[in-house]
C-alpha positions in Angstrom: 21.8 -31.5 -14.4 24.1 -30.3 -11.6 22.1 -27.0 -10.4 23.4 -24.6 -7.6 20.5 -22.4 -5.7 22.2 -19.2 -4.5 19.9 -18.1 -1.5 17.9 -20.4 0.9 15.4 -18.2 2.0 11.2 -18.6 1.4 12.2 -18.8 -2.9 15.4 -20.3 -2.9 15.0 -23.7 -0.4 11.6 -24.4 -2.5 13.2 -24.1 -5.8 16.5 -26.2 -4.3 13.9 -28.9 -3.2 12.0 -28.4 -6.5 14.4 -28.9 -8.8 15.9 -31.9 -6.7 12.5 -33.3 -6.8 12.7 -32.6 -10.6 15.7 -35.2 -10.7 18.7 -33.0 -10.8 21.3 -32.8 -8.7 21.5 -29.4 -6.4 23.2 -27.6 -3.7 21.8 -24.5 -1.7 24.2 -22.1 -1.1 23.4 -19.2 1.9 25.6 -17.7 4.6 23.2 -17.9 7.3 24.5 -21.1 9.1 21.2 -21.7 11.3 19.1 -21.9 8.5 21.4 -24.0 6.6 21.9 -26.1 9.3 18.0 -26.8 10.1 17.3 -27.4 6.0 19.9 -30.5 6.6 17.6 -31.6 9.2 15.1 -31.0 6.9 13.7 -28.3 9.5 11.6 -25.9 7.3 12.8 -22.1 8.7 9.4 -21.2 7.9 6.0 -22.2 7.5 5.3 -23.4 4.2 2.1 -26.1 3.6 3.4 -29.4 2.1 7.7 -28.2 1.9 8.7 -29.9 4.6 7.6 -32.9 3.4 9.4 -32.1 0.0 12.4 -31.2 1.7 13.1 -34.5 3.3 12.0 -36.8 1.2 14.5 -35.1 -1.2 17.3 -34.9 1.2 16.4 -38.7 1.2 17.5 -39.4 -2.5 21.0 -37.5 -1.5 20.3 -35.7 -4.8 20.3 -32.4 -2.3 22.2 -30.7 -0.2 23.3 -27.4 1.6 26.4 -25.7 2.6 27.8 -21.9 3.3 30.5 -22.3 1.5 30.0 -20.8 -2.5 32.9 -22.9 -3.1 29.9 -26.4 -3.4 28.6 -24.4 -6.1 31.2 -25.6 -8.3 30.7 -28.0 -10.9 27.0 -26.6 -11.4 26.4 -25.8 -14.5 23.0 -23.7 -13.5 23.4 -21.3 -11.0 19.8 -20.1 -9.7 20.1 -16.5 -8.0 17.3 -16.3 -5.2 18.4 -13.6 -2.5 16.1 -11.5 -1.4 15.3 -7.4 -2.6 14.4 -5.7 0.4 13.2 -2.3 0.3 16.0 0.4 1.2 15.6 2.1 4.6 13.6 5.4 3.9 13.4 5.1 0.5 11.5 3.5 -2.2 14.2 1.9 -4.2 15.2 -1.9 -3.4 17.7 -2.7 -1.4 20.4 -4.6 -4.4 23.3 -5.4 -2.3 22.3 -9.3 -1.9 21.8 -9.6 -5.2 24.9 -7.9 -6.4 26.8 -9.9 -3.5 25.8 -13.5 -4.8 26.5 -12.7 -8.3 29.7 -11.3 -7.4 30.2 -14.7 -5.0 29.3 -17.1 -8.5 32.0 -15.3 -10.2 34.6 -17.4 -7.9 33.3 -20.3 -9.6 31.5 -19.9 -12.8 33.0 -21.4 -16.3 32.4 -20.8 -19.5 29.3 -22.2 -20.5 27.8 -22.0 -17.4 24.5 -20.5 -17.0 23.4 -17.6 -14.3 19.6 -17.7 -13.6 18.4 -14.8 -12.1 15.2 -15.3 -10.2 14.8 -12.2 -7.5 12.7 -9.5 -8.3 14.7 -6.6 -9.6 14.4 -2.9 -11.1 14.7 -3.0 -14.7 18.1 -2.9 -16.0 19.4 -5.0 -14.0 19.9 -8.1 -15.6 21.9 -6.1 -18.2 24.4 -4.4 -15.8 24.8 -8.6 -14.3 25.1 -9.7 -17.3 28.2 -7.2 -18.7 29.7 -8.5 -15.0 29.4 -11.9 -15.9 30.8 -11.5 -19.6 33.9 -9.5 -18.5 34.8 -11.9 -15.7 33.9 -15.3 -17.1 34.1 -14.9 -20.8 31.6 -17.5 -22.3 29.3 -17.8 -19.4 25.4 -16.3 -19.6 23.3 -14.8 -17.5 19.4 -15.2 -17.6 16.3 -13.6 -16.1 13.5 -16.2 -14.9 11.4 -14.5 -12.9 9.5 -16.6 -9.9 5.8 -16.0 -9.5 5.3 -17.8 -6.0 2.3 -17.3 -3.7 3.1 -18.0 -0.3 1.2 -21.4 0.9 0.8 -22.4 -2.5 5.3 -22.5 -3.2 5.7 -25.5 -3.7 2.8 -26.1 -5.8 3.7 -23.4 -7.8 6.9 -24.0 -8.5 6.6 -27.8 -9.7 3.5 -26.5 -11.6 3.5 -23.1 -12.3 1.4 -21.4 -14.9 3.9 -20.0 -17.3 7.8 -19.7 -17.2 9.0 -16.3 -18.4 12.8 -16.7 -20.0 14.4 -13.1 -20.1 17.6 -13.9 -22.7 20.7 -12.6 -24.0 20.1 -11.8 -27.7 21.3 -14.1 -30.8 22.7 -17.6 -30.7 23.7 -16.9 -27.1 19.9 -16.4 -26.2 19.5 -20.1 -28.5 22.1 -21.7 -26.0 20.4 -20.5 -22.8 17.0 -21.2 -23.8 17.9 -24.9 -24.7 19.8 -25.2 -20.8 16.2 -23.6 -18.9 14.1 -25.8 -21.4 16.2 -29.2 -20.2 16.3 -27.9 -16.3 12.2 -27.4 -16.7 11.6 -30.3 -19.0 9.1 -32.0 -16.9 7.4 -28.6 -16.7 8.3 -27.9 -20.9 6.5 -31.4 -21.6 3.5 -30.5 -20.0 2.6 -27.3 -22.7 2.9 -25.0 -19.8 2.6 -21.3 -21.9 6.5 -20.1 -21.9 7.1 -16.6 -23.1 10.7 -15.9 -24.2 11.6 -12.3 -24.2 14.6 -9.4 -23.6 16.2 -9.0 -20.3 13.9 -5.7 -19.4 10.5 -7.6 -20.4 11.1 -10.4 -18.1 12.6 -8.2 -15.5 9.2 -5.9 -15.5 6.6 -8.8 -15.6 7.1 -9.8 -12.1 6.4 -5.9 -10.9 3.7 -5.5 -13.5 1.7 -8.3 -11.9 2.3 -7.1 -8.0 0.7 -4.1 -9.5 -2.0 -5.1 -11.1 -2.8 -7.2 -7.9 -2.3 -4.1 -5.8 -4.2 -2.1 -7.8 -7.2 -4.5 -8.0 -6.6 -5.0 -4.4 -6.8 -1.2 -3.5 -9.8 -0.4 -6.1 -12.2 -2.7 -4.4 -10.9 -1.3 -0.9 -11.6 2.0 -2.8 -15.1 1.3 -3.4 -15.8 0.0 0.7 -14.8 3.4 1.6 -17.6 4.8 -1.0 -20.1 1.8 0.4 -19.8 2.9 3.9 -20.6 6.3 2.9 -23.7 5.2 0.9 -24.9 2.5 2.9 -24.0 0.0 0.0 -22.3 -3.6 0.7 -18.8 -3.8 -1.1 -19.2 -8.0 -0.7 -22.3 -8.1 -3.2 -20.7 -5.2 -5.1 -18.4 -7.5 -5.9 -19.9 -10.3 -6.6 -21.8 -8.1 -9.5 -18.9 -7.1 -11.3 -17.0 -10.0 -10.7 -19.8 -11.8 -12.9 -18.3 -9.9 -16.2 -15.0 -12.1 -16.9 -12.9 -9.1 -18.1 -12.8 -8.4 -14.2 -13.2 -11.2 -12.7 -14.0 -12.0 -8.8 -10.5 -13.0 -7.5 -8.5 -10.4 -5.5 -12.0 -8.4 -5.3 -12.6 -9.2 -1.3 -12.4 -5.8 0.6 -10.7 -5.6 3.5 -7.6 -4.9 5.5 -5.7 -4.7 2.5 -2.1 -6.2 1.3 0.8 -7.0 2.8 3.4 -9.0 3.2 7.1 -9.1 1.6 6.1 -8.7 -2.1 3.4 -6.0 -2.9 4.6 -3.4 -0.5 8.0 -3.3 -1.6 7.2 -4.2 -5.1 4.7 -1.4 -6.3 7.1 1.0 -3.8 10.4 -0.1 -5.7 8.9 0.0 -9.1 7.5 3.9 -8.6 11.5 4.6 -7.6 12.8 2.8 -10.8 9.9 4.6 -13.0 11.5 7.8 -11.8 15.1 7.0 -12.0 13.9 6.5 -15.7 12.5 9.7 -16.4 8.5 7.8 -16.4 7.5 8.5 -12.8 4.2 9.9 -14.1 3.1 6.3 -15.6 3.2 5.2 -12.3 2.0 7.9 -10.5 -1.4 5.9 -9.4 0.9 3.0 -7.8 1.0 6.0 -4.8 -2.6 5.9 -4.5 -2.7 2.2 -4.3 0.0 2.7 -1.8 -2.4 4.9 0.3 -5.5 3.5 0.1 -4.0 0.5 1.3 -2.5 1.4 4.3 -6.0 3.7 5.4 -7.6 0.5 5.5 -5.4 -0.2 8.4 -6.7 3.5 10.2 -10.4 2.5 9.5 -10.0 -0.4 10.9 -8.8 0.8 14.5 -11.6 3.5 13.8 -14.2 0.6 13.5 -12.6 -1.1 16.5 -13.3 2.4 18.7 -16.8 2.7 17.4 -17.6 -0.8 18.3 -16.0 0.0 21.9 -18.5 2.2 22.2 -15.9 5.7 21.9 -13.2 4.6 23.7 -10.5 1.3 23.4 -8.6 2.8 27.1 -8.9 -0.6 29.2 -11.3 -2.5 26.7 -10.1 -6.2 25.9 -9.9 -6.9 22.0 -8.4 -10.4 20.6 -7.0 -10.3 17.3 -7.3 -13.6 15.4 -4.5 -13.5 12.6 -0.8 -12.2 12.8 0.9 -13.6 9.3 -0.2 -11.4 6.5 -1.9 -14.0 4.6 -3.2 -17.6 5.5 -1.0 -20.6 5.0 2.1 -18.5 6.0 4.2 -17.1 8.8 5.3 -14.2 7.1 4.9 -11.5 9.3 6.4 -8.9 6.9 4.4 -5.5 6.6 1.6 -7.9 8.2 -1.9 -5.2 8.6 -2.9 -7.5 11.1 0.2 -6.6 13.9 0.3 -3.5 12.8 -3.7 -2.8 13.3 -2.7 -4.6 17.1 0.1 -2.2 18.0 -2.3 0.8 17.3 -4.8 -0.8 19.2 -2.3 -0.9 21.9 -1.3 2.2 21.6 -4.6 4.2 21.9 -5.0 2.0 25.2 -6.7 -1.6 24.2 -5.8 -5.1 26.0 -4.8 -6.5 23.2 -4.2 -10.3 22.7 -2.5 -11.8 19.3 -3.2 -15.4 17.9 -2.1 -17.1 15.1 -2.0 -21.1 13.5 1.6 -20.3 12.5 3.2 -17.0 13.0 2.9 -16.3 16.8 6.9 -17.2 17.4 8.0 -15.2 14.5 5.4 -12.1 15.8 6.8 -12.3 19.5 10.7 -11.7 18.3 9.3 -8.7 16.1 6.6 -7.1 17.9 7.9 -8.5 22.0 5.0 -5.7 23.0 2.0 -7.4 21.9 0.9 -10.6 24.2 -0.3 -13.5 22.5 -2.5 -16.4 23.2 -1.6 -20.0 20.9 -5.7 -20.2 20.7 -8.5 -18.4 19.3 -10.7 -19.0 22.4 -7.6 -17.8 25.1 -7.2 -14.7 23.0 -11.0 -14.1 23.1 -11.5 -14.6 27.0 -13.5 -11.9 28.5 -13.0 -9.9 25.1 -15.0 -6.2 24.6 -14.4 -7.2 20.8 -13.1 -9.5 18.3 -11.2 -8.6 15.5 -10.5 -11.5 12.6 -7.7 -9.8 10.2 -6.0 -13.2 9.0 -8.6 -15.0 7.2 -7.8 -18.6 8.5 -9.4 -21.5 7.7 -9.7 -22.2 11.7 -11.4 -18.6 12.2 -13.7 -18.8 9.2 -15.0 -22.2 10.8 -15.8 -20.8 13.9 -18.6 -21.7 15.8 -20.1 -18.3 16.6 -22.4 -19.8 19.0 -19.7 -21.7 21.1 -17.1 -18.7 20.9 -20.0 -16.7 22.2 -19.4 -17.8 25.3 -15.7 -17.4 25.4 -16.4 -13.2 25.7 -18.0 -10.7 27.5 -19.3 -8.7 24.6 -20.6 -10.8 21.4 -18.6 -8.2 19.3 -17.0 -9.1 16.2 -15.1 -7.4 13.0 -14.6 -8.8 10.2 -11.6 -7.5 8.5 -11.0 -10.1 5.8 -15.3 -10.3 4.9 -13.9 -13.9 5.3 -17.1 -14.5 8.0 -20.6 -15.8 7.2 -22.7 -12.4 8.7 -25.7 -14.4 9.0 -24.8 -17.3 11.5 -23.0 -14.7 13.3 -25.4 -12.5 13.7 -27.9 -15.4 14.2 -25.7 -16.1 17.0 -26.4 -13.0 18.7 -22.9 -11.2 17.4 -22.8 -7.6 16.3 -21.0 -7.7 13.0 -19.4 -4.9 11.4 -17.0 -5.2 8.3 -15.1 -3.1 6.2 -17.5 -1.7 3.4 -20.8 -3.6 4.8 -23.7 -2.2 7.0 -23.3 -3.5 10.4 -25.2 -6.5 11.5 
């Protein structure tokens, strides 16, 4: 199938690779001219294990391409809307404009029977106002929401395999038409039995935010219950391991820490508490603000821990910070704890050094303050303290007895419990974590 993505960003240049892998023909669409013009080059604009790869042996087969111009998008018959939904400045709400201004873009060349496949994450409603835009200016072309469930470092991977396609359709035989076109853009996905749930606009619109918010919540009960275990003197890692034996829990996303961040949960939980209330329903969602909060006191406790460790005091005391991006695997620096824990650092009057496998350009053009090292040992020479908040493969295989001798004090904390205690402390580290004694 001829298949335009609208939108090259993180979603959009994995799902134009992904569906070119797929065997159709595709053309990325954005108006950013530097990114467009590195993806021809097959120059990933960010860090993303394994899509670099995709993206040039793709470009290879000449089944994709990119442009600026909306005007390629014609003769596509699927036109995949994957812009991002920032949240608005000082508000909750998401930021719709890019949305609205790509849909509004198709419209110069969308023809009946043409499908609209709406992929960002949006408030409900939505899709139905896009929709009504798309019926009264191209009579006979439909508009559907397929929400994208990506994890960052796992994109590409996810998208060629994902586990379950959500179709948000039109109703009656329009719906019928639409399902037919995802089914034969997906069919290598559709042949596999992957579990496909086929539902109204405002369903599929909501699952997306409904599972950010589960995961947040999760995420922010068992950061919940480290501030209770460093009250009592309990240890949130085997507190979890306990209840993550009963399988209507489960274990995953029950590692205490720093908490979430990135460009996703934040914005998510925040935009889906300002919908809920544009909708009369703010008090359904009226826990989402606790989530909110306990989340970003993780952040305070751990420049708390950091000054305890310091012995009272960070003024002149040398702390490394291994981790910038918000999550392995990534480069995404957006509402990263880790920077945002170094900056307050900073700010109460640490020598603070930044390191990370991946995001350390992307941290110096947002955060030009901080001063960053490119390894783990530079950033820990002479250090009063270490601090792990990115939970790395390279940091969790460590050697604490070789990095012992990089520092001055054998003082690290955990903020990811990503760390074996033992060998550290074996190694003659003081080890403190969030929601664990201290070691």
């Amino acid at each position: 199938m001829k298949v335009s993505v609208i939108g090259c960003g993180y979603l959009g240049a994995v799902h134009a690779a992904s569906m070119a892998e797929m065997g159709h023909e595709v053309v990325g669409v954005d108006v950013d001219e530097r990114k467009v013009a590195a993806l021809r080059e097959a120059k990933a604009p960010f860090y993303e294990p394994g899509f670099e790869e995709l993206l040039a042996r793709t470009l290879a087969t000449g089944r994709l391409r990119f442009s600026t111009d909306i005007a390629d998008a014609s003769g596509s018959v699927l036109h995949f809307v994957c812009v991002g939904t920032p949240q608005k400045r000082g508000e909750y709400a998401a930021d719709m404009h890019f949305v609205e201004a790509a849909v509004e873009s198709l419209l110069q060349v969308l023809t009946p029977g043409d499908l609209v496949v709406g992929k960002s994450t949006v408030p409900v409603g939505t899709a139905a106002q896009l929709a009504d835009m798309v019926a009264e200016k191209v009579p006979g072309a439909l508009l559907v929401w397929n929400p994208e469930f990506l994890r960052e470092g796992f994109a590409v991977q996810d998208t060629l395999h994902p586990d379950r396609l959500v179709y948000g359709l039109p109703e009656g035989p329009d719906g019928e038409v639409a399902e037919r076109m995802l089914d034969e853009v997906y069919a290598p996905i559709v042949a596999r039995g992957t579990p496909k749930v086929t539902t109204d606009y405002a369903t599929a619109e909501m699952v997306k935010t409904a599972a950010n918010s589960f995961l947040a919540t999760k995420i922010s009960f068992i950061n919940a219950m480290a501030e209770l275990c460093e009250a009592t003197g309990a240890d949130v890692k085997l507190l979890a391991d306990a209840i993550g034996y009963d399988d209507r829990i489960g274990r995953k996303f029950l590692n205490a820490g720093l908490g979430f961040g990135g460009g996703c949960l934040p914005k998510d939980i925040r935009a889906f508490m300002a919908r809920a209330g544009e909708l009369g329903a703010d008090q359904a969602l009226t826990f989402l603000r606790e989530v909110d909060n306990i989340n970003m006191r993780r952040r305070i406790r751990m420049v708390e821990l950091a000054r305890e460790v310091c012995d009272g005091s960070l003024l002149g005391k040398r702390v490394a910070v291994l981790g910038a991006a918000f999550k392995p695997d990534s480069d995404d620096i957006r509402d990263s704890p880790a920077l945002n824990v170094a900056a307050q650092l900073q700010l109460q009057g640490a020598v603070v050094r930044v390191t990370d496998p991946a995001a350390v350009d992307n941290s110096r053009r947002q955060w030009p303050q901080l001063d960053y090292a490119d390894t783990a040992e530079e950033a820990a020479e002479r250090a009063d303290a270490v601090l792990v908040l990115t939970e790395w493969t390279q940091y969790r295989e460590l050697d604490p007895v070789a990095f012992g001798k990089v520092v001055a004090q054998k003082r690290v904390l955990d903020g990811r419990n990503a760390l074996d205690r033992e060998a550290w402390t074996a190694a003659g580290w003081t080890y403190r974590a969030l929601g664990r004694r201290s070691g």
